[in-house]
C-alpha positions as CSV (number, residue, x, y, z in Angstrom):
1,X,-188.3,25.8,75.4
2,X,-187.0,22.4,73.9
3,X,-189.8,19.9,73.5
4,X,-188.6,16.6,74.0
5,X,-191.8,15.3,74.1
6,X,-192.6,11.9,71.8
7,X,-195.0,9.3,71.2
8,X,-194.0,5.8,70.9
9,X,-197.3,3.3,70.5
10,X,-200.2,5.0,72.4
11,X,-198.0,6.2,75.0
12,X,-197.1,10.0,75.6
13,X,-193.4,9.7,76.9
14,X,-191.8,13.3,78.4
15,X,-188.5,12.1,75.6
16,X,-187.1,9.4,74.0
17,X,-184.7,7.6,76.2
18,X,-186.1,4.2,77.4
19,X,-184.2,1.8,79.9
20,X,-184.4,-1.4,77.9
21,X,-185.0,-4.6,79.2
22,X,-182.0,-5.8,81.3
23,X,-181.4,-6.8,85.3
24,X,-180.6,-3.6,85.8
25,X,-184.8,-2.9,85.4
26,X,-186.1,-5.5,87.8
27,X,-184.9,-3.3,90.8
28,X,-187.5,-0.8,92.4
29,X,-184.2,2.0,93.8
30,X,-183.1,1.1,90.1
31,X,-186.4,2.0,89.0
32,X,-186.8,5.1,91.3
33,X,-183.5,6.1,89.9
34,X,-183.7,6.1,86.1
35,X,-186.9,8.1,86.8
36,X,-185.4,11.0,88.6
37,X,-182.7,10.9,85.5
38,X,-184.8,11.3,83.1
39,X,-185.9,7.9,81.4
40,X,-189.4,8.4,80.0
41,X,-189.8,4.1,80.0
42,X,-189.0,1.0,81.5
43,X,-188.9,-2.0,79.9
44,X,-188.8,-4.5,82.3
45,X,-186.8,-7.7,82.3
46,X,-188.0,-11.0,80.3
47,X,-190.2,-13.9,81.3
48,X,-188.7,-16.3,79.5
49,X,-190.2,-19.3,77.5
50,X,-188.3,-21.3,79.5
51,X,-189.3,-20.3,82.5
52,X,-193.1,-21.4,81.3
53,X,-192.0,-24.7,80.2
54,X,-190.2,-25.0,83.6
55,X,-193.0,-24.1,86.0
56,X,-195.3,-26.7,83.8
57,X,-192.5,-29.4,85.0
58,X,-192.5,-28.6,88.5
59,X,-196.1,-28.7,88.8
60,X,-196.0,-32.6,87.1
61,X,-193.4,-33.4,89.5
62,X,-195.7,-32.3,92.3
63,X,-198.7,-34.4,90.8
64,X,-196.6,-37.0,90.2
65,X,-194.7,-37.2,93.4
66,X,-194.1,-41.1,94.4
67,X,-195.1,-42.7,91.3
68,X,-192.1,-44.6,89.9
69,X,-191.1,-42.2,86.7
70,X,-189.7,-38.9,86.9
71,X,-190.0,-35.9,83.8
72,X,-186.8,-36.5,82.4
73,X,-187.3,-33.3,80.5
74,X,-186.4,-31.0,83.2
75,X,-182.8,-32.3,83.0
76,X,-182.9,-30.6,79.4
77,X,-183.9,-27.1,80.5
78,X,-181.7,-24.1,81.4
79,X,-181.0,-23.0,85.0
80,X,-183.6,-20.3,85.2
81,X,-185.4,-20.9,88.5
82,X,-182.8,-18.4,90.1
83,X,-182.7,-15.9,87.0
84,X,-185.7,-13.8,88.1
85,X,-188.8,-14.4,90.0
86,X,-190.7,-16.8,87.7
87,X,-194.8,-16.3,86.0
88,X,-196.4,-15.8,89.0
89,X,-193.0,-13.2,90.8
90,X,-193.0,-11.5,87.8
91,X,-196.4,-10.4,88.0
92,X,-195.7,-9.2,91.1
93,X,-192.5,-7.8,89.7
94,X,-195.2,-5.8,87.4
95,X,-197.0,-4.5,90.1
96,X,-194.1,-3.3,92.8
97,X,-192.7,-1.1,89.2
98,X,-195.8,0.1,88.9
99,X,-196.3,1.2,92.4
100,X,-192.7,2.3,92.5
101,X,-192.9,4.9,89.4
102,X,-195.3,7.2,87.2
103,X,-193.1,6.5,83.8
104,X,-194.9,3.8,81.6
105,X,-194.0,0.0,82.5
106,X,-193.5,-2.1,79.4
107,X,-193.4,-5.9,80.5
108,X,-191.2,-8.2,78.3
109,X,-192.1,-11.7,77.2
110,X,-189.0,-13.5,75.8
111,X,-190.4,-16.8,73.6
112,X,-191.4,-18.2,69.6
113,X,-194.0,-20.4,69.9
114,X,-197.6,-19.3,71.4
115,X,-197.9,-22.0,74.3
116,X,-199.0,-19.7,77.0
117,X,-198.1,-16.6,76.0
118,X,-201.5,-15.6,74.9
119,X,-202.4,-16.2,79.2
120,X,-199.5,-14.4,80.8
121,X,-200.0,-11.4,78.5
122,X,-203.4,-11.1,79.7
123,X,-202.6,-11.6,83.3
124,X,-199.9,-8.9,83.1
125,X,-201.7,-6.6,81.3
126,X,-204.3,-6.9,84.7
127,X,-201.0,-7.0,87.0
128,X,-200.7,-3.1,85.6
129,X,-198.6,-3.4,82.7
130,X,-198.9,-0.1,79.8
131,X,-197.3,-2.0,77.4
132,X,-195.9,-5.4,76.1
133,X,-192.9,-6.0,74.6
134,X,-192.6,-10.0,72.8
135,X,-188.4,-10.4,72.8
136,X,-188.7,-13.0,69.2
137,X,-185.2,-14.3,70.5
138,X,-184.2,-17.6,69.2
139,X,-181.4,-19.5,67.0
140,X,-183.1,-21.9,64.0
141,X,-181.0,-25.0,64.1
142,X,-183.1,-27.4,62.2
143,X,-182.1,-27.5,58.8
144,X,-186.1,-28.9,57.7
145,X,-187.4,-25.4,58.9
146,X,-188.2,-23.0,56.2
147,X,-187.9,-19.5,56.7
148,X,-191.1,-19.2,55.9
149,X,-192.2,-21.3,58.3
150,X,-190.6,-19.7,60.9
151,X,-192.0,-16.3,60.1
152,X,-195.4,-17.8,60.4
153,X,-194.7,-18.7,63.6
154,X,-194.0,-15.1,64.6
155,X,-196.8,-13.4,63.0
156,X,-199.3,-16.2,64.4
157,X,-197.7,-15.5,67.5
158,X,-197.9,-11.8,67.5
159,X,-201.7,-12.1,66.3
160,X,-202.7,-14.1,69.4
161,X,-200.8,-12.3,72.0
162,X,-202.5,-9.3,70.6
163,X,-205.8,-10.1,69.5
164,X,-206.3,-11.2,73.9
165,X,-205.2,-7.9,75.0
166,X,-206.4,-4.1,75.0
167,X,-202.8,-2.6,75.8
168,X,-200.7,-1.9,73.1
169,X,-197.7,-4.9,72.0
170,X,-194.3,-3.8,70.5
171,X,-192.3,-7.0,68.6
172,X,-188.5,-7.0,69.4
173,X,-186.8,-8.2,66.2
174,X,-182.9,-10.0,65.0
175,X,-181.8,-8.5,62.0
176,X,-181.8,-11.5,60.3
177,X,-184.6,-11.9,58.0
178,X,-184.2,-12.3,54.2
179,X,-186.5,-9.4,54.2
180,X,-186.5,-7.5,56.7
181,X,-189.1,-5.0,55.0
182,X,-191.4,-7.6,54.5
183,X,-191.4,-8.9,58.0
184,X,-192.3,-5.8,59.3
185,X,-195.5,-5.1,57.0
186,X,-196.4,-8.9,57.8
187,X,-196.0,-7.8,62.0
188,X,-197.9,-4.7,60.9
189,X,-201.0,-6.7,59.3
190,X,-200.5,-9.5,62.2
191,X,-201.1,-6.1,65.0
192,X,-197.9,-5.3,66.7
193,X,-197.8,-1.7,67.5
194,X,-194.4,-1.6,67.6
195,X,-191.2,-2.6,66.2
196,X,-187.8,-2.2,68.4
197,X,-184.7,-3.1,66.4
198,X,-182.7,-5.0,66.6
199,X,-182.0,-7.6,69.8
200,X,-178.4,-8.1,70.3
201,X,-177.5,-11.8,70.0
202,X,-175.6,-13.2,73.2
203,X,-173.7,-16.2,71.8
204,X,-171.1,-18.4,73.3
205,X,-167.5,-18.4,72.5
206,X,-165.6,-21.4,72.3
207,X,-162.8,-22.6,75.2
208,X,-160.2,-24.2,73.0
209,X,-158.6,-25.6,76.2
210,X,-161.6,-26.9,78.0
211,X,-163.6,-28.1,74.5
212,X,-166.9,-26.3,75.7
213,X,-168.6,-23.3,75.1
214,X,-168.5,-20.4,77.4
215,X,-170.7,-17.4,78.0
216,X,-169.3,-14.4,76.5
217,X,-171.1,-11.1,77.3
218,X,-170.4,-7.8,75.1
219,X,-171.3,-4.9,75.8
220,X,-172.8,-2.6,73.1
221,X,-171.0,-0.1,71.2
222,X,-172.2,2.6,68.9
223,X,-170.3,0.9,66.5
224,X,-173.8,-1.3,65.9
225,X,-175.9,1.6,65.7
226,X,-175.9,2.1,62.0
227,X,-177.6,-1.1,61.1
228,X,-180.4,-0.2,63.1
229,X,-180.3,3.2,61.4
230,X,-180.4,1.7,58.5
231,X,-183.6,-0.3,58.5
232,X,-185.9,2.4,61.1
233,X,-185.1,5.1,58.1
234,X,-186.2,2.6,55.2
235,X,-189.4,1.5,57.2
236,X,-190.2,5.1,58.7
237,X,-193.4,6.1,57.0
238,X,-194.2,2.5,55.3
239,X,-195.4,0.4,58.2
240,X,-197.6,1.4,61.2
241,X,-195.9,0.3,63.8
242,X,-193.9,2.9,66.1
243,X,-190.5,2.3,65.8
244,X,-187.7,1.8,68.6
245,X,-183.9,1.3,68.0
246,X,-181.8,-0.9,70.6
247,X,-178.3,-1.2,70.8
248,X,-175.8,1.2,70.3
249,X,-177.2,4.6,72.0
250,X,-174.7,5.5,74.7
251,X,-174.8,9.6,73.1
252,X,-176.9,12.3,72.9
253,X,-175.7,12.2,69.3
254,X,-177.3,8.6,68.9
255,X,-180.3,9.5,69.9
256,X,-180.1,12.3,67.5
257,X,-179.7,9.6,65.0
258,X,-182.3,7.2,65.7
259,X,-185.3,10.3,66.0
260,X,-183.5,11.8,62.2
261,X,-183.9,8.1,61.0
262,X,-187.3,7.9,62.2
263,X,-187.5,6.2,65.5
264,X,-189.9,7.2,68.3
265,X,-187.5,6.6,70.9
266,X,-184.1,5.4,71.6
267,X,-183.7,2.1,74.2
268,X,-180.7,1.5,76.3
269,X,-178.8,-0.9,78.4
270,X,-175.0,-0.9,78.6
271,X,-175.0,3.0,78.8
272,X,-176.6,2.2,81.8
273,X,-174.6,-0.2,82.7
274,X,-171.4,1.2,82.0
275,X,-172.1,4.4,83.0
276,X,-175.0,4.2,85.8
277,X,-178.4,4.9,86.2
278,X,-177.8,8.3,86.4
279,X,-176.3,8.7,83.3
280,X,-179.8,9.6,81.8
281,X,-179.0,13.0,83.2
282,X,-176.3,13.9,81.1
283,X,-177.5,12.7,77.7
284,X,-180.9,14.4,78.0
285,X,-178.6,18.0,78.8
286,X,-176.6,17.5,76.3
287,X,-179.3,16.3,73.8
288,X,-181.1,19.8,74.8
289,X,-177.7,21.8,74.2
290,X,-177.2,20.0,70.7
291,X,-180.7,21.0,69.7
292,X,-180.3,24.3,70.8
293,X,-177.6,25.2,68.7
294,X,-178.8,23.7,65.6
295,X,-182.0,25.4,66.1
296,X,-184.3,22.1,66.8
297,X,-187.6,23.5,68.8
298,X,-188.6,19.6,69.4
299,X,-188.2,16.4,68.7
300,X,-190.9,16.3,66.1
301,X,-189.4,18.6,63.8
302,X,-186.3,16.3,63.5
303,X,-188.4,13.1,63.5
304,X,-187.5,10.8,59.9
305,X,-185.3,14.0,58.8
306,X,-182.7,11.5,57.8
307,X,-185.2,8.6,56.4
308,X,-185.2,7.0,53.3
309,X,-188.5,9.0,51.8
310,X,-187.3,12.1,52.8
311,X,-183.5,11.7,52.0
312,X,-182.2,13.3,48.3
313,X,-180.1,10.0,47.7
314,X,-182.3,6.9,48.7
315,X,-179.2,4.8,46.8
316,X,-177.6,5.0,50.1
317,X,-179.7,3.4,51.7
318,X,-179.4,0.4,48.7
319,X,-176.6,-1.7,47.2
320,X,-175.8,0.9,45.2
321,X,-174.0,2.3,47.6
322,X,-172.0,-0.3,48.7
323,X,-169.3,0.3,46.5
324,X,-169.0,3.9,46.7
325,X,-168.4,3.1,50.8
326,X,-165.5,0.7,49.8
327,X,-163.7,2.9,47.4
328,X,-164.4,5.5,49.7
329,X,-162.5,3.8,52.8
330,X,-159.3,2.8,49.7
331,X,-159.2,6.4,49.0
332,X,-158.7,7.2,52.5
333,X,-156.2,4.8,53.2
334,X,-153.3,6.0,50.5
């Protein structure tokens, strides 16, 4: 018998496949669907910052109803009254998932800066929440902001959300950190109990004839899987933190990958999307068959097979390597 069994933070999950946080999640026959086909996990989808800094507004507009000035500032914020629910919907939202399935319900705040973060953690950790997951998701345009400064933020961040709560906290991180290593030891000491790599950056393309920018939504590929690979098998066994790779896993293969490279579980979205939420189904049957003939009894025994501290050739895994890949790809174009 195949154990697919795996541990990612302090909760026991019946495999690796998580739903990851998307719209797809904020359905309850969604929900009730990706259970029967296997997912082990919800991640629900993200409260954004915005969404905060809007509700704030509204309620100034209400106390300040007839007086002669008006909070310009809301004119400046992004149309996400009609994205989901809102703070006080989605801890409803937390409760209906919760009602709806036995699988572990990760709730997802999506924000940089502590404001009140630190409240809304706490009030969806009551609302029935087993996990949280911060979504660190944000583009530094100001030139005066160090790097430095901005991984302070984080950590400081991280540390308060955490330090208020008594469920675990996973930290969903960009890829794009002068040292990526670093920032994860400096998550580890500030308490996150997880780290889910990487978020997939949703940026606008430009419309030459209309002079604007336009949303442009791509879906994954597991094309972008290796860089995840990449850094899970250099941090497996150095940091802490479980570790969780997003974007890329649409195989049983993949998530073959991520567990070899040292990953608790493997998250996905546009599977799901392209695919359907039955789609868990088939990757978990043919995840049991690829085991099965390469003689795998569970999950454990492959876990961080392929990571940097267990691999014969860490140089791979460094520059050293790089050009051996390009001479490599010249050889096999003659």
């Amino acid at each position: 018998m195949i154990d697919l069994t795996t541990q990612y933070m302090s909760l026991a999950l019946k495999n690796p496949l998580v739903a990851s946080a998307s719209p797809l999640t904020e359905s309850m026959d969604n929900l009730r669907r990706l259970e029967d086909s296997g997912i082990a996990a919800v991640v629900l989808p993200s409260l954004f910052e915005e969404q905060l800094a809007l509700e704030s507004v509204l309620i100034d507009r209400d106390l300040s109803r007839g007086a002669d000035e008006f909070a310009e500032a809301i004119t400046y914020l992004p149309n996400v009254e009609s994205y989901n629910t809102g703070p006080e919907g989605y801890l409803e939202l937390i409760h209906r998932a919760k009602k709806a399935v036995v699988i572990p319900v990760i709730a997802s705040l999506n924000g940089t800066t502590p404001g009140g973060w630190v409240r809304y953690a706490r009030e969806m950790e009551q609302a029935g929440a087993d996990a949280i997951e911060l979504n660190l998701y944000s583009i530094e345009t100001d030139p005066r902001k160090s790097g430095d400064t901005v991984e302070d933020r984080y950590c400081e961040l991280v540390h308060q959300v955490k330090a208020g709560l008594q469920i675990p906290v996973a930290v969903k991180l960009s890829p794009f950190f002068s040292s990526m290593a670093h920032m994860a030891r400096r998550l580890d000491d500030a308490g996150a109990d997880a780290l889910v790599l990487f978020n997939r950056f949703y940026q606008a393309d430009f419309d030459i004839e209309n002079l604007e920018a336009a949303p442009h939504l791509v879906l994954s590929d597991p094309c972008e899987l290796p860089l995840r690979l990449h850094w899970v098998a250099i941090l497996c066994g150095s940091v802490r933190p479980s570790l969780a790779i997003t974007g890329g896993v649409h195989r049983a293969e993949d998530v073959v990958k991520c567990m070899m490279a040292g990953a608790e579980v493997a998250m996905m979205t546009s599977a799901l999307i392209q695919n359907g939420v039955r789609y868990p189904h088939r990757i978990l049957d043919d995840l049991v068959l690829w085991m099965t003939e390469h003689e795998y009894e569970s999950i454990e025994q492959m876990h961080g097979s392929m990571s940097y501290r267990a691999a014969p050739n860490p140089g791979a895994f460094e520059r050293s390597n790089y050009m051996k890949m390009l001479s490599s790809y010249a050889l096999r174009m003659r």
